[in-house]
N, C-alpha and C positions, 0 to 999 in steps of 0.2 A: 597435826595428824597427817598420815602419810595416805592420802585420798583416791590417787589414781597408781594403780600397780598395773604394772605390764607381767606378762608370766614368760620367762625366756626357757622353752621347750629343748633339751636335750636332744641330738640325736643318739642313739643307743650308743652306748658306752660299753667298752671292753668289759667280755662276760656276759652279754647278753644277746641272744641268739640272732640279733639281725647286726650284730656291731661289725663296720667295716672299717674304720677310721682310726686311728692312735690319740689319745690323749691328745698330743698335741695343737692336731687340726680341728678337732670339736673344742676347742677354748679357745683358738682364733676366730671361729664363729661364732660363739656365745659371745667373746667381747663386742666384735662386731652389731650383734643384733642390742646388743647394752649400751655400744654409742649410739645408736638409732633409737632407742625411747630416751635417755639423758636430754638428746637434740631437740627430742617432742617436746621435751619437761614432764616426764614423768616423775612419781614422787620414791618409787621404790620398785626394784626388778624382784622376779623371785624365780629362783634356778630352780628347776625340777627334771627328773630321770625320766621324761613323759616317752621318751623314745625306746625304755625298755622292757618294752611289752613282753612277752607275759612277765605280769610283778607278782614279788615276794609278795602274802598276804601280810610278813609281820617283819624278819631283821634281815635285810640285803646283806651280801656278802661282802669281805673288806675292799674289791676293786671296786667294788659300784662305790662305794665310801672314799675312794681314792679316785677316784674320776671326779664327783661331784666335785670333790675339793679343791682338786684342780681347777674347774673349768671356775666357779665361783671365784677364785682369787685373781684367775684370770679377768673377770669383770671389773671386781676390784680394783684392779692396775688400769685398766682400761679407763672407768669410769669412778674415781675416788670419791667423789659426791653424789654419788646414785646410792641410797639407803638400798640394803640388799635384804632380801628373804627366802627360807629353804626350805626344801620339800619335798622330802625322799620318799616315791610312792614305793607300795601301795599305802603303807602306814607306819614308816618306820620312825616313829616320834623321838627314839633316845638315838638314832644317827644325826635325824638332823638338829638336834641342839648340840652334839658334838663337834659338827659338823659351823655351824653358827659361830658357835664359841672361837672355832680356828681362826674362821673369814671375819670375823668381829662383825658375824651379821646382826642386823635389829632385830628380825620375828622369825618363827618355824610356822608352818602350817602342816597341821595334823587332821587329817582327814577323820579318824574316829578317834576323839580322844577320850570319851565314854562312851558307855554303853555298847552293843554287837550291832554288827550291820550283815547280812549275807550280802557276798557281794562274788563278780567272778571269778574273786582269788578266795572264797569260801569264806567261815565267817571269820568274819574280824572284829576283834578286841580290843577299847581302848585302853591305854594304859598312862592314865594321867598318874597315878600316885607316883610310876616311876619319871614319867616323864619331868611333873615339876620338883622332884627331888634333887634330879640329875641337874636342874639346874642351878639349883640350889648349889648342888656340890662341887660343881665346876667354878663360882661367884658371877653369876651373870644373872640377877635376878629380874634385871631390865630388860632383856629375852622376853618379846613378849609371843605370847601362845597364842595364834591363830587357828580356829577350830571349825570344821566346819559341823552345820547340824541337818540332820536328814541327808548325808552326802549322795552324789551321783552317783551313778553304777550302783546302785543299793537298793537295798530295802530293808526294812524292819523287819524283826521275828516273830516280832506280833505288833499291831493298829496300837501307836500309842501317839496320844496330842502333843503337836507338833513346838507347844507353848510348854510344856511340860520338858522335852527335851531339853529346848534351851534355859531355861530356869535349871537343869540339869547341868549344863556344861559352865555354863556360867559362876551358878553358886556353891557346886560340891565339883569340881571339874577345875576352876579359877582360871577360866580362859579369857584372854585380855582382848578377844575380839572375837565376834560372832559371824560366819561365810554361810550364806546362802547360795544354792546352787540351784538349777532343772535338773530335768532326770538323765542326762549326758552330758558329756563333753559339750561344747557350743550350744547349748539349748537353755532354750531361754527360763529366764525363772517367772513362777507365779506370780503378778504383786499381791496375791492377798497371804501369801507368804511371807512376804517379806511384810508383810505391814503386823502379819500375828510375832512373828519373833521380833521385832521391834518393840512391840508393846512387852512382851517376857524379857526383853535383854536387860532391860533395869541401865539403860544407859551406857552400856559396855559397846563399842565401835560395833557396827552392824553395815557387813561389805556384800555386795554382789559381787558372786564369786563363777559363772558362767551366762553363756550367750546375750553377755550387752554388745549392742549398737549402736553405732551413731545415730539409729532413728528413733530407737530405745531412752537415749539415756535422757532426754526432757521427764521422762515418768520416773526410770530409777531413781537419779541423782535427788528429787522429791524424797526419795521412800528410802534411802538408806546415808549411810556415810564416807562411803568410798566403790570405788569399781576395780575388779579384778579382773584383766580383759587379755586372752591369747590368743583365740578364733582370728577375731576382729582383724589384728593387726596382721594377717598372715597375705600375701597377694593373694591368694586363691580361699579365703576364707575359710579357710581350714587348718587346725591344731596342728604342729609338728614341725611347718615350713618355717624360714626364715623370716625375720621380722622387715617386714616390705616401709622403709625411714616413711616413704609421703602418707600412706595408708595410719602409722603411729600418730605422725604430725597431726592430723585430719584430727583424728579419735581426739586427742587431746585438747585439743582445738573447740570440738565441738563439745567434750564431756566440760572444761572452764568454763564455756555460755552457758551451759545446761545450771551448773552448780550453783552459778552467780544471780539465776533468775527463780531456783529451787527457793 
């Protein structure tokens, strides 16, 4: 199982209102920040458009699909033995298994793959029937679906148990991995959150999906199956920047003690 994931943050990509840079130069940098977790031993990167604020609530337009791809393959040359993972915000679930399929990535992560979420891109819809169809139709049924549940920046349309969801996404949803996140980017998660969809996940990979830390992770790495960490790794501990190699090193370092005494 692919345990510890780095998330390697986009900067905004041509077509999106703050993009200053060509293709070119944002894939010299993603590869860059992809041999710095490889170096850590990280077990899988995952390219995401996090630089292209404001996001599509549902299907990005063909450049953002054309940059991702780029820069991802880019990683790919870079680092050939780094399992890779995609994630086309805000929720664009059938790019990125298209997307996947190209870069012969392992997982997509879908932020709503059921049910709505109101969130700042309004509400959003999952669309799992299309999504694991599309996988279907493309032959990559080992694609596996990363989902998250109660996602950040969200909220429900109405109070519904949080064990309920995931017994949701899980069992009529067929998602091969369960993300818990807090209520933001870098914020940390609840553990008794994580301890109720552990118990509904039915055994399905159950990852912490924001605000771990090295002082954190002795409690998560206990409470779940894997950590999904961007904040962390950044020098200024903050989403967005470049992946700072000694800062990755450290995390890794400390999240393998944590795991090995969990």
């Amino acid at each position: 199982m692919r345990s510890l994931v780095g998330v390697l943050h986009l900067p905004p990509l041509p077509g999106s209102p703050r993009s200053s840079e060509p293709v070119a130069a944002l894939a010299r940098a993603v590869a860059r920040d992809a041999r710095a977790l490889a170096a850590a031993g990280f077990d899988l990167a995952v390219v995401e458009n996090f630089g292209d604020v404001p996001f599509f609530k549902g299907h990005v337009p063909p450049v953002t699909i054309a940059g991702i791809t780029a820069c991802a393959l880019a990683v790919r040359d870079a680092c050939p033995d780094l399992a890779l993972g995609i994630n086309v915000l805000r929720n664009d679930g059938l790019a990125a298994v298209a997307i996947a399929v190209a870069v012969a990535a392992e997982c997509v992560r879908i932020n709503v793959l059921s049910g709505a979420r109101v969130t700042d891109q309004g509400l959003v819809e999952g669309q799992a029937a299309e999504v694991l169809r599309l996988r279907r139709e493309l032959g990559r049924p080992d694609l596996q679906i990363w989902a998250d549940v109660a996602v950040k920046h969200s909220a429900p349309l109405a109070a519904r148990d949080l064990a309920d969801e995931t017994r949701d996404l899980v069992q009529r949803s067929l998602a091969d991995a369960v993300l818990v996140t807090g209520s933001g980017t870098g914020e940390a998660v609840d553990p008794e959150h994580l301890r109720r969809v552990r118990a509904a996940a039915g055994g399905v990979p159950l990852y912490v999906a924001s605000g771990a830390t090295e002082a954190a992770l002795p409690v998560l790495a206990g409470l779940s199956d894997g950590i999904i960490v961007g904040s962390a790794l950044r020098a200024d501990g903050r989403a967005g920047g470049p992946v700072d190699p000694e800062r990755a090193r450290r995390f890794a370092a400390a999240y393998r003690a944590a795991q090995a005494r969990a």
